[in-house]
Residue, then its C-alpha position, 0 to 999 in steps of 0.5 A: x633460449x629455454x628460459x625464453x620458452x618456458x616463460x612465454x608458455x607459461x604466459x601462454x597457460x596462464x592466458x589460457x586458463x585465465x581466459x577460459x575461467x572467464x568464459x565459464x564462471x557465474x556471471x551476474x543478471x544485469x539490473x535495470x534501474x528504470x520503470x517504462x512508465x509511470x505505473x510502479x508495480x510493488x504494492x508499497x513502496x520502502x525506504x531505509x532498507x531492512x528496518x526501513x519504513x514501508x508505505x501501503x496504498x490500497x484502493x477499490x470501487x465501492x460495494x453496494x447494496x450494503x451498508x458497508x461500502x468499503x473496508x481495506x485491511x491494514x498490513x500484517x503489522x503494526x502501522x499507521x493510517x496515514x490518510x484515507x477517504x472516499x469519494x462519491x461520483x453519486x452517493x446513493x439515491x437517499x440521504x445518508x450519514x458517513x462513518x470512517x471507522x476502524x475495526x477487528x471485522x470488515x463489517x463493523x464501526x468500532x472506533x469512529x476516526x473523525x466526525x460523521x457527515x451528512x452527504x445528500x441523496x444523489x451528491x457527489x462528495x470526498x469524506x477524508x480521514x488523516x492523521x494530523x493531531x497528537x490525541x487522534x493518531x494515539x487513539x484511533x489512526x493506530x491500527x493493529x496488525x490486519x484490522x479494517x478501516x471500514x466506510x459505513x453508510x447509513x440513514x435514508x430508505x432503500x438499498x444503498x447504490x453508491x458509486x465512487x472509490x476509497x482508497x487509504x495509505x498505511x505507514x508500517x513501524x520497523x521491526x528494530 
């Protein structure tokens, strides 16, 4: 009988301590893995882990009463324009000429990304910028860390009063 006793108080202690460390460790915050709707909140989005790629997509209204109606930074690091454009709900109240651009300011044309366009006064039109052919991507869609991709308007009279939206998407390189 003592072998019987000491072997059910020992299950007994054992069951205890076993127990009451589970009630008091660290336990870990549970993890949802669903969004409630359609918005996601990061501002960009990353696959392949800690080298992986990292999307940017950035927009905001047009400026007016400048020449500069839109300038959106680049990453903090080396990175790819992927695409970009502008959209006018009404371009202004003269005819103007459009310029896509990248540049160390927020207020400069230093390298043209495509051609210029011409867009009537009062128009509605979208001017797109994409990285599509090898010489383009090497010479201009590579932005360096924090330089500008600027939208210039410029030609006609008057004060410029666009209305509308720019947006752009970056590619970040991985740091290897």
């Amino acid at each position: 009988m003592d072998i019987l006793k000491s072997v059910l108080v020992s299950a007994i202690v054992a069951g205890v301590v076993v127990g009451g460390y589970s009630l008091v460790s660290p336990k870990a915050a549970p993890m949802f893995g669903a969004l409630s709707g359609p918005d996601i909140p990061s501002l960009y989005l990353k696959w392949g882990g800690g080298n992986g790629v990292r999307v940017i997509p950035t927009g905001r209204a047009l400026a007016t009463a400048t020449t500069t109606v839109c300038a959106i930074q680049s990453p903090n690091a080396t990175s790819t324009l992927r695409w970009a454009g502008v959209k006018f709900d009404v371009s202004s109240t003269t005819a103007s000429t459009i310029t896509l651009a990248k540049s160390a300011t927020a207020f400069a044309t230093t390298t043209q990304i495509g051609e210029t366009v011409a867009v009537a006064a009062n128009a509605q039109a979208f001017v797109l910028a994409t990285s599509t052919a090898a010489q383009v991507i090497a010479q201009t869609t590579v932005f360096a860390p924090s330089q500008w991709f600027v939208v210039s308007m410029t030609g006609g009279t008057g004060t410029f009063s666009p209305t509308g939206a720019c947006q752009a998407t970056f590619e970040e390189f991985p740091t290897i």
